[in-house]
N, C-alpha and C positions, 0 to 999 in steps of 0.2 A: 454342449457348452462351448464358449467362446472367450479364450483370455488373450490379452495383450502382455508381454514382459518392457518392462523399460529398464536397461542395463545402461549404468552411465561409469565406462571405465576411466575416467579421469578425475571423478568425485572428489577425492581426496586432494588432489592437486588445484584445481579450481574451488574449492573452498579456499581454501589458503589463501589462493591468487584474488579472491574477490576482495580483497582488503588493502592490496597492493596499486599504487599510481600508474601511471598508463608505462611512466620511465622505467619502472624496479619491474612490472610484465614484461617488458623486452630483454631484459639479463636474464642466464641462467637459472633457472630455478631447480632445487631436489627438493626431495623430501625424505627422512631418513627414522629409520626404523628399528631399533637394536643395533645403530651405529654403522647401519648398511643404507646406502641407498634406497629407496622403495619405489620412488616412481623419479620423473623428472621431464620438462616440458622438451619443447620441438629444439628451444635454443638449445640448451645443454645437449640434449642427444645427437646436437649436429656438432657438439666438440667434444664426440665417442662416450659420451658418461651412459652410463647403462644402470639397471637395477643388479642388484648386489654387491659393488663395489663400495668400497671402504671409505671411509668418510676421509680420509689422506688423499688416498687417489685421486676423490673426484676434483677435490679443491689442485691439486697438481695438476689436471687438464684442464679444471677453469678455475682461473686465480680470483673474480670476478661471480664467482658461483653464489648463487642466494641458496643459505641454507636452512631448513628450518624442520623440526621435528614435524611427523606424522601425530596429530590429534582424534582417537577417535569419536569424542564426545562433540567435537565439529563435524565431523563426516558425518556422525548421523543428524546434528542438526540438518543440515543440507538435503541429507534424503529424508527427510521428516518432511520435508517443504516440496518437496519432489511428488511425496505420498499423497501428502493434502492438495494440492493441483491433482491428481489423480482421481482424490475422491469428491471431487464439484462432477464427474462423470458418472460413478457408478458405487453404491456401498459398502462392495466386496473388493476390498485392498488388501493387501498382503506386504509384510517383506523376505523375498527369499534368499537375500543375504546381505551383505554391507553394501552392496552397489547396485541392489535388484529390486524394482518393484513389480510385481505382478496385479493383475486386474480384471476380473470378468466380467465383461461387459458383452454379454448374450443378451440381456434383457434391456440395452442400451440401446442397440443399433437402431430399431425402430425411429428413439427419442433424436437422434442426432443424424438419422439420413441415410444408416448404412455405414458400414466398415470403414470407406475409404474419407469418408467425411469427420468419423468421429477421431481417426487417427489424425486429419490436417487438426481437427479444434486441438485434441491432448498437446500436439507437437506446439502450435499458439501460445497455448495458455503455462508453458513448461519454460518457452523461450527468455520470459524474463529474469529466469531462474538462472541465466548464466551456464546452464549443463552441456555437454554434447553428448546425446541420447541417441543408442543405437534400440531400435524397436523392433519388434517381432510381434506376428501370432499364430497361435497353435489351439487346440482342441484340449490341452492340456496347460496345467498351469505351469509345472517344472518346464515341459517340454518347450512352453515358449520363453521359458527362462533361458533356460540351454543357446536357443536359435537367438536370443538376443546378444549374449555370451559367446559368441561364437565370430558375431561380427557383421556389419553391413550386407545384407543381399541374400544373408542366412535364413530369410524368410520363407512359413510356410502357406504363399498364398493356397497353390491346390487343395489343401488338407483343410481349409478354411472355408472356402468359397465352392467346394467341391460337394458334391450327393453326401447326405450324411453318411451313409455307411462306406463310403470310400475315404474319411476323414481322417481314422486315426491309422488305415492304410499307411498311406501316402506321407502321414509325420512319421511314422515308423523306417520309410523308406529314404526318408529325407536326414534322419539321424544316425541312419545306420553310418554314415559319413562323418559322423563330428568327430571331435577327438574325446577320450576318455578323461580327460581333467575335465573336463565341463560338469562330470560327476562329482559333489562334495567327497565323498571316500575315494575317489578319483585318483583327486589331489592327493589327497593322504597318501595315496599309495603308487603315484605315479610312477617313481623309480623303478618298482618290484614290475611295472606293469608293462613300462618300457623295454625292463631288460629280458621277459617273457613275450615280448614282440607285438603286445594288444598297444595297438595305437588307437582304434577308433572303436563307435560301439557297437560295430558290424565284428571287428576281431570276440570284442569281450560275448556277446552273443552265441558266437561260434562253437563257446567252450560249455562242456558238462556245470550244470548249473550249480551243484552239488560239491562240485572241485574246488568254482568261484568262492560260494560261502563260505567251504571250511578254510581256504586260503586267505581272503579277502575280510569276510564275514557277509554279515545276511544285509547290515548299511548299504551295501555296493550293488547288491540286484533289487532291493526294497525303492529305491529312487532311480534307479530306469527302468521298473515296471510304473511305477508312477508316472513317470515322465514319457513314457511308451502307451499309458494306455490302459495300461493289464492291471493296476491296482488301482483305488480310490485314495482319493488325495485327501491330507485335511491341514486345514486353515486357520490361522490366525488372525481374524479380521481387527484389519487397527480401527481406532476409534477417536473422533476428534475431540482435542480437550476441549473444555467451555470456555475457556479464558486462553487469550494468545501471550505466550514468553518465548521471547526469543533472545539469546544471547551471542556477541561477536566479540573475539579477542581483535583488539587491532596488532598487527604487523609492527607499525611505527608510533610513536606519540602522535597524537592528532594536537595540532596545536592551533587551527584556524577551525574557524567555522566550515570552509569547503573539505577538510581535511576530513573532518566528522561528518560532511554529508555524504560521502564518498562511501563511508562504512554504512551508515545509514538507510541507504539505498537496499543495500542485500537485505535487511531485515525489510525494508519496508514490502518489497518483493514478494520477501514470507508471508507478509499480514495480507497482502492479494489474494493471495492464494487459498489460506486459510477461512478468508470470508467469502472466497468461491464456492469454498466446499459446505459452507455453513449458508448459504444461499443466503447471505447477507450483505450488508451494505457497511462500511465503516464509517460510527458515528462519533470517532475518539479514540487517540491513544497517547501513551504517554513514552519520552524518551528519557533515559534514564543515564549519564554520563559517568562513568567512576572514572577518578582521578590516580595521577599517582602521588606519591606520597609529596610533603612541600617540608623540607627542614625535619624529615624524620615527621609527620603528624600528619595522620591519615585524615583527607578531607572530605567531608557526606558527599556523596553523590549529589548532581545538578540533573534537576527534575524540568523535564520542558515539556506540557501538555499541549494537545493540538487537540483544537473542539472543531468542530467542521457543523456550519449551520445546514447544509443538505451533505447526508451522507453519500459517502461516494466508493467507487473501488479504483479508482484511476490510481495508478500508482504513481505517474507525472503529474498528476496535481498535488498527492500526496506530501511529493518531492521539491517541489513549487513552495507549497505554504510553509515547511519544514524550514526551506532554505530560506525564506521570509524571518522565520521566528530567531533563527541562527544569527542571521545579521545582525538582531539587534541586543545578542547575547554573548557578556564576557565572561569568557572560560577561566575560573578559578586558577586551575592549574590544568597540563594537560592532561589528555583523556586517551586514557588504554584500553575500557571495554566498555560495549554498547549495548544495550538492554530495553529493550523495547518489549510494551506490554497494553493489551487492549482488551478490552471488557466491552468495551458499548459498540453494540451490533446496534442494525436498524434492519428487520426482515423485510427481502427483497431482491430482486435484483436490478442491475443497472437500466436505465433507460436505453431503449434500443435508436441506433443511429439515423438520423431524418433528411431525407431528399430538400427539402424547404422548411427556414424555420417555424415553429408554431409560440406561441403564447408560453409555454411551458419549455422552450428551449430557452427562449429568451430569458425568462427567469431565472433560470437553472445560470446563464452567464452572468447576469447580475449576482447571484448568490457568490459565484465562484468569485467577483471582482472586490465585493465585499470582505469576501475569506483574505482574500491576498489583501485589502487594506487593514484588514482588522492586526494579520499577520507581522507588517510592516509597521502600523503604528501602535500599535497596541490596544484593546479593545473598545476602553474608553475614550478613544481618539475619534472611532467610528459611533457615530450616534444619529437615532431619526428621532422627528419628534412626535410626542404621543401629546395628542387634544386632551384636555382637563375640563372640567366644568366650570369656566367662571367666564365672565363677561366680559373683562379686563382682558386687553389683549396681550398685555405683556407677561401673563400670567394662564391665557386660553394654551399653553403647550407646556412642555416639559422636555429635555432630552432625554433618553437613554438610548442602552447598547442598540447598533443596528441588529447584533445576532445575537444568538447565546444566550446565558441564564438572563440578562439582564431583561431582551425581550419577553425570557417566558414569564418573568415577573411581573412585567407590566402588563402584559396582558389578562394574567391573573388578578388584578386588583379592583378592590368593590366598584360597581359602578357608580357608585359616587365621585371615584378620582377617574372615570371617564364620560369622554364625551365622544357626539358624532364630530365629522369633519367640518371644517370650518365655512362659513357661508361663502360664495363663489363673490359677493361684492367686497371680501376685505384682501385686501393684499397677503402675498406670500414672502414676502421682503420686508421684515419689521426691523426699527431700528432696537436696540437693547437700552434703551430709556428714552421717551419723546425729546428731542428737540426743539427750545425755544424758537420762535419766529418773530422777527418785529409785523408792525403792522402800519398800512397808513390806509386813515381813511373805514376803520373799523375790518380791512381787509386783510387779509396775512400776506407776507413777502418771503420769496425764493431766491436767494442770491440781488435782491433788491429789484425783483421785481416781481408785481402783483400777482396772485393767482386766480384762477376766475373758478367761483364756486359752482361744480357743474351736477352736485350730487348731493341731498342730505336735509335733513340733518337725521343722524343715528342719536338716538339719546342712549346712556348708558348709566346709572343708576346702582352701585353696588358696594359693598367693599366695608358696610356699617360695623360688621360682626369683627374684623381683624381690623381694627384700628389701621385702614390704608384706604378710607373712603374715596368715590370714582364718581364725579356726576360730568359728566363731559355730552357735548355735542362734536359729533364724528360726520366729515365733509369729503368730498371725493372734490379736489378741483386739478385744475389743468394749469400747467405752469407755459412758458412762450412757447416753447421747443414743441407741444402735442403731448408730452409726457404728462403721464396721471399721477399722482401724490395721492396719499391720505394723510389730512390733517383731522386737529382735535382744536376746539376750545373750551377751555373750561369754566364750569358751571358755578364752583364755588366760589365767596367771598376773598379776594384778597386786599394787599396793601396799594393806594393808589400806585398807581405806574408798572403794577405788577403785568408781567408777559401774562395775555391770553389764550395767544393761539401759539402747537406745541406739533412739527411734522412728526408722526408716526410710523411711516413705512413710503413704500414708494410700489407701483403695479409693474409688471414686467411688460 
């Protein structure tokens, strides 16, 4: 067997930090735990703040310090998102503890190239996750937990890449070096284990087995024979839910639209990843905005759905149309927590990347241009037109939506309210009611002057059943400039002096 660990030791801190403006990431930040420090970034640590120190202290060395509780129902969102990027790879996922995911992916190599190929895709596909992943692998799953835990370079290629019965060798030799906290009862007992002089697990090894357990307990050799080799592991395979929820406390009121796409972003991240691992395509999702309170009265949340006429997993497009809808949306009151939530997969996955465009690239940018207008103005703003059956040309079409339900509905309707496309001799430029034309000489006029009949006559005959009767003869002529018109005159009786002839469109 063949497992990968992915240890992200700043989890905790970077959640937090993904909610933060580019300004408030460059100030101190902790993060505080029982009123002690518990982690804290590169700035702070460079004005002495350390873990354990007391929440007086550190604000004493940084007057300027961002301070904010450790959350763990955010930590594990974040490695929940961590997981499901993991499992677009392989089925067999694990958590081996708040900051550890492990992975076997023995039966992967093949699908992805080999070891050193599937490790560049995982690292890719993890990146827009905002983590810094320290990776490992080992023949063991604890054991590549450890080497990840351990820190950069802790890697065990030979034990990997080596003859198999040289495998768990060589991890064996390679760990005899770590330190003994890397073992969960480790921890627990690290003091008793430091002041007995077992620093690593070459010391703890050393000692009567027998001594260890009744001192220690059986916890403390039970997971480094695991993680050595000597026992069988067992597993907790996560499993992905059907339906994506993601939630993000914001840092600060979001009080703009860019404010909220900012938080928006991390979740949308999550929904990548998630339909990676569901070997899907995102066909829809909805953002979900809770307020805070206005005068004491708590206001419903603001619901803002994003339909996507070709699903997609870009998560920059994603972010595109989002920011589109935002523009044109005012925010009740501000917004403290973000909740995003999607149901509509489309199985599949993404269209792979093309040397020259083809026919279905091209599409695929029209689709997308359409998304972004429909985004911007709203859906009913975007409209194509659908043919009808009738003869009348101011009535042969109809609008609706370019995407979305509105399309599939019109597609769907009897073929009585369709028709094929229009004949190639009438214009695509109609005016929205004919226009009168004077006439001299029986002829129609353009700006006052004649047009010379070069086409016709179309008779058209319709309209008895709805009281909007049509008996028109339909001409193609040419006006001075070369330009083509279509005109109409009509058929019925009127009152002396009444207009005959009515421009209808014009040819491009």
């Amino acid at each position: 067997m063949l497992w990968l660990a992915l240890h992200l030791p700043a989890l905790s801190l970077e959640a937090f930090c993904a909610t933060l403006d580019e300004a408030a990431r460059q100030r101190p930040v902790a993060l505080l735990r029982e009123h002690r420090v518990a982690t804290v970034n590169a700035a702070a640590a460079s004005r002495g703040l350390r873990p354990g120190l007391k929440r007086a202290t550190a604000l004493a060395l940084a007057a300027d310090l961002l301070l904010a509780e450790s959350d763990p129902a955010r930590d594990a969102a974040a490695l929940q998102a961590v997981a499901h990027a993991a499992l677009a790879f392989t089925p067999a996922v694990a958590l081996q503890d708040a900051q550890t995911v492990v992975l076997e992916v023995h039966a992967s190599l093949r699908l992805f190239g080999g070891l050193a190929a599937l490790r560049q895709r995982l690292q890719a596909a993890l990146a827009p996750l905002g983590h810094r992943v320290q990776m490992a692998a080992a023949p063991t799953g604890r054991g590549a937990a450890m080497l990840a835990q351990w820190g950069p370079g802790a890697g065990c290629d030979d034990a990997v890449l080596g003859p198999h019965a040289t495998r768990l060798p060589a991890l064996q030799a390679r760990l005899d070096g770590a330190p003994v906290w890397l073992l969960g009862p480790g921890r627990e007992h690290w003091e008793a284990l430091q002041g007995m002089g077992l620093h690593t697990v070459a010391d703890l090894r050393q000692l009567p087995r027998s001594g260890l357990a009744r001192r220690f307990g059986a916890a403390l050799l039970d997971e480094l024979d695991r993680a050595l080799g000597l026992q069988a592991e067992a597993w907790s395979w996560l499993q992905l839910p059907a339906v994506f929820e993601s939630r993000l406390e914001l840092y600060a009121r979001a009080e703009t639209a860019e404010q909220v796409l900012h938080g928006a972003a991390v979740l949308l991240a999550r929904l990548v990843a998630w339909a990676q691992a569901r070997h899907a395509r995102v066909g829809g999702c909805t953002l979900r905005m809770r307020h805070e309170r206005l005068r004491q009265a708590l206001l419903p949340p603001t619901e803002l759905r994003l339909a996507l006429a070709e699903p997609a997993l870009d998560a920059a497009h994603l972010q595109l149309l989002l920011r589109e809808r935002l523009a044109r949306l005012e925010l009740a009151a501000p917004t403290l927590e973000l909740e995003l939530h999607c149901d509509r997969l489309v199985a599949g996955h993404a269209s792979n990347g093309e040397l020259f465009p083809t026919h279905a690239s091209q599409a695929e940018g029209l689709t997308r241009l359409l998304e972004r207008l429909r985004a911007r103005l709203g859906d009913e703003q975007v409209q194509r037109l659908l043919a009808v059956a009738d003869h009348r040309p101011e009535r042969a079409s109809r609008g609706v939506p370019a995407q979305g339900e509105g399309l599939a509905a019109a597609a769907a309707a009897p073929p009585l309210h369709r028709a094929s496309a229009l004949p190639l001799h009438r214009p695509a430029w109609l005016l929205p009611e004919p226009q009168p034309l004077a006439e001299r000489a029986g002829l129609p006029l353009l700006h006052g002057r004649p047009l010379q009949l070069v086409s016709g006559p179309e008779r058209i005959e319709t309209g008895w059943w709805d009281g909007q009767a049509a008996a028109r003869d339909y001409y193609i002529a040419q006006a001075e400039d070369g330009s083509l018109v279509w005109v109409l005159r009509s058929r019925l009786p009127g009152a002396p002096g009444a207009v005959n002839w009515y421009l209808q469109g014009c040819f491009g």
